[in-house]
Every structure is written in C-alpha cells, then in structure tokens.
C-alpha positions in Angstrom: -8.3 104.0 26.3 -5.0 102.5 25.5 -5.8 99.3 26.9 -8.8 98.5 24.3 -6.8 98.9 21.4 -6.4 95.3 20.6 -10.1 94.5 22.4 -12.1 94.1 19.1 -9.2 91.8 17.6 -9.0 89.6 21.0 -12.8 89.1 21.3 -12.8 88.3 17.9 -9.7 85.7 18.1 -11.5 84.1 21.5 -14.7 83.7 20.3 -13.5 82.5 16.8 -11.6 80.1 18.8 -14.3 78.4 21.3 -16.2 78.5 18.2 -18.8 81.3 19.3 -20.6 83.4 17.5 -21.7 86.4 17.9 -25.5 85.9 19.0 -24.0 82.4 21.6 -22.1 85.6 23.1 -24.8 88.2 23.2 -26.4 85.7 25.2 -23.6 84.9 27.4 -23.2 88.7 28.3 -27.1 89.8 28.2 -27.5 92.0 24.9 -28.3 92.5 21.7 -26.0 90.7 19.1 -25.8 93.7 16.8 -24.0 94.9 20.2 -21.6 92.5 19.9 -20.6 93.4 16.8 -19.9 97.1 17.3 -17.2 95.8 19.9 -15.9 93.6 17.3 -16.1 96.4 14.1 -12.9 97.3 12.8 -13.9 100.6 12.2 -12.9 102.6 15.1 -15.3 105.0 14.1 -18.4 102.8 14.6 -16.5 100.3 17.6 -18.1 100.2 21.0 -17.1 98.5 23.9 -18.9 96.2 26.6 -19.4 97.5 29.8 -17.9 96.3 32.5 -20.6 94.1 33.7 -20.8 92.7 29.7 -16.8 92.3 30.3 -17.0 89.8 33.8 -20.3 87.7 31.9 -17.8 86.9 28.9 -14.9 86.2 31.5 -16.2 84.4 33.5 -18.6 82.3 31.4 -15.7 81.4 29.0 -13.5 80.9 31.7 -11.2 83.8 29.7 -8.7 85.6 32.0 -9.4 89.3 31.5 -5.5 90.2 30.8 -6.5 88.1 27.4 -8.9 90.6 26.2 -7.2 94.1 27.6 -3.9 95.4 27.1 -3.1 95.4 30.4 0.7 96.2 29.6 -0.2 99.7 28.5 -2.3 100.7 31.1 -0.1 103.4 32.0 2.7 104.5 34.2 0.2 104.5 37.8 0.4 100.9 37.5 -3.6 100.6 37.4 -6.5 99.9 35.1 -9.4 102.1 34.7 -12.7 100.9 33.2 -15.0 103.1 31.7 -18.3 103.2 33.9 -16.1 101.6 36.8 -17.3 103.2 39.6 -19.3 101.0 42.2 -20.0 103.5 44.9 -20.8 107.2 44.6 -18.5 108.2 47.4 -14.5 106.8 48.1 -15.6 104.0 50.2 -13.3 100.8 49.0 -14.8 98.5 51.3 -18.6 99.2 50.1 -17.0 99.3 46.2 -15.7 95.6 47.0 -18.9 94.5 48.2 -20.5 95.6 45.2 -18.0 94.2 43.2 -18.6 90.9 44.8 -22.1 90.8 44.3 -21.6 91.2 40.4 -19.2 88.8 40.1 -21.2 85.9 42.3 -24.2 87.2 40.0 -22.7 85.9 36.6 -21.0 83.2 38.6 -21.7 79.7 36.7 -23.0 76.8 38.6 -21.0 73.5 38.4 -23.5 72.5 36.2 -23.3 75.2 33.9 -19.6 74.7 33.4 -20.0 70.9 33.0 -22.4 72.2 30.0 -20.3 74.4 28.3 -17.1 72.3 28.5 -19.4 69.7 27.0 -20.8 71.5 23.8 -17.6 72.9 23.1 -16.1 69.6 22.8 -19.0 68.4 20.7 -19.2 68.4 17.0 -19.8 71.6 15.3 -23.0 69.3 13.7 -23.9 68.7 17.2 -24.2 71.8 18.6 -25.9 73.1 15.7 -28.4 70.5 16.6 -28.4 71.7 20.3 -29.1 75.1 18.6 -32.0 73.9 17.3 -33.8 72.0 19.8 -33.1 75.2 21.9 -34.8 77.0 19.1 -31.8 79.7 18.9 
C-alpha cells in the first residue's frame, strides 16, 4: 500500500489545518472517532485506514482533492490506483461499477447549503464555533 504511506501525516496536516478535530471528522465520514485516530496513529502497528466510502465523505465534505491525502506518485508502474475494498461489482462489468460509483458519490454529495455552512464556520472564530459546538450539543 505504497500510496498510504504519508496518509496518516496528510489527514493529520488537513484536518489540523481546517481546524478539525478528530470527533468534527468522524462525523463528517460516519464513524467512531477512536476510528479516526487509528488512521492518524503513527504507529504503523496499530494504523488503520478509512474505507473508501470514509475516503470520498472526507473529500468531498472538505472539498480536499484526493491526490492530497494519497501518494498518488507511487502508485506503481501500471499507471493505476487500487483501493483496498474497491470493488463495486462482483463481476467485470465497468459500466454497472460506474453506476455504483456514482450513486456513492451523489450520496455524500453536499447540498449548496451545506457548503455555504461549512465555509462559514470555518471562517468563524475558533470561540465561535466552539459555541456552535455547544448549542449542537457535540
């Protein structure tokens, strides 16, 4: 898995920088935050990784290009990037593995509205989101 090498240093750096921690992006990808800390554990003995559906959520609902967060430069000689637990369709059907893809994505899509919110509280004060926090009751 030569492109995860740098993944728990990269989440780490992102969410660090959009000022995230590590429960905001358990939320944001559907899990438990002690999850979210095995990806980010720099002991490669006790590191896990999200799955790919864990991977789009934090993409696309940090608006983070996925070439951030892989090492997409060593993916190999073939030229192409294989996911653990990528596989969409039992048989070798392309078109129906699209489709599927599809559908996840426009799953975890955000609304407008949902963007508008985000870009909002991360431009807020760090005391003002904490208070966003706590009305929430998070």
């Amino acid at each position: 898995m030569r492109y995860l090498q740098t993944f728990n240093r990269r989440l780490r750096q992102i969410r660090e920088a959009g000022q995230l921690s590590c429960g905001d992006v358990a939320e944001m990808c559907g899990v438990d935050e002690a999850r979210v800390v095995t990806w980010e554990s720099t002991d490669a003995r006790q590191r896990a990784w999200p799955g790919v559906t864990e991977l789009l959520d934090f993409c696309l609902k940090t608006e983070t290009p996925l070439e951030d967060l892989l090492d997409l430069d060593d993916a190999g000689d073939t030229g192409q990037l294989e996911l653990p637990g990528l596989a969409f369709s039992q048989g070798d059907d392309l078109s129906t593995a699209l489709k599927e893809l599809e559908r996840e994505i426009s799953r975890i899509q955000l609304s407008e509205e949902e963007v508008e919110l985000l870009r909002r509280f991360r431009k807020t004060s760090g005391e003002n989101r904490r208070m966003i926090l706590q009305i929430l009751g998070k």
